[in-house]
C-alpha positions, 0 to 999 in steps of 0.5 A: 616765877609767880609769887606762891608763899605757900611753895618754898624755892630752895636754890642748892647751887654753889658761888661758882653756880653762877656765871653771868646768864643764870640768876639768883631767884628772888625769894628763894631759900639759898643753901648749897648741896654740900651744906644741906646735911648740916643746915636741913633743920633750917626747913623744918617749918617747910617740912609739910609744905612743897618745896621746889628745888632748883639747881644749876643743871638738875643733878644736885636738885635730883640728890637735894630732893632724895636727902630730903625725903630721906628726912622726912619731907614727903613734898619735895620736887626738882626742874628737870634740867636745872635753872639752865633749862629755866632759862633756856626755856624762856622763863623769867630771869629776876634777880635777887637785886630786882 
């Protein structure tokens, strides 16, 4: 993934999102859906900025991005399909160790 500090990469999968073929993603923020409610305001510097969510296949991305907009942040989007279409597709595989 190219280095773009002005897009915040916001990871909501859990411990158990990652068996051995799917990475963490270097940079990203990691908070998972189930804690977003609480922890949102931890983005609130980004509120104007684009976020890109990730997921493990999608589905938790698709509710991350309408909790947020439900919040207030108008610049927020998903990868259809999830780090598992990422990888799937080809795209890089650095780890947050890398």
């Amino acid at each position: 993934m190219r280095d773009n500090s002005d897009v915040l990469v916001l990871d909501v999968r859990t411990d158990s999102d990652f068996p051995g073929d799917l990475p963490h993603f270097r940079k990203a923020r990691e908070i998972p859906l189930s804690d977003l409610p609480r922890r949102y305001r931890e983005l609130t510097a980004w509120k104007k900025q684009p976020i890109l969510i990730f997921s493990r296949d999608g589905v938790d991305a698709a509710s991350a991005c309408e909790f947020l907009a439900r919040q207030g942040f108008p610049y927020v989007s998903h990868v259809f399909g999830g780090v598992e279409a990422w990888v799937h597709g080809g795209y890089g595989r650095s780890t947050a160790s890398q």
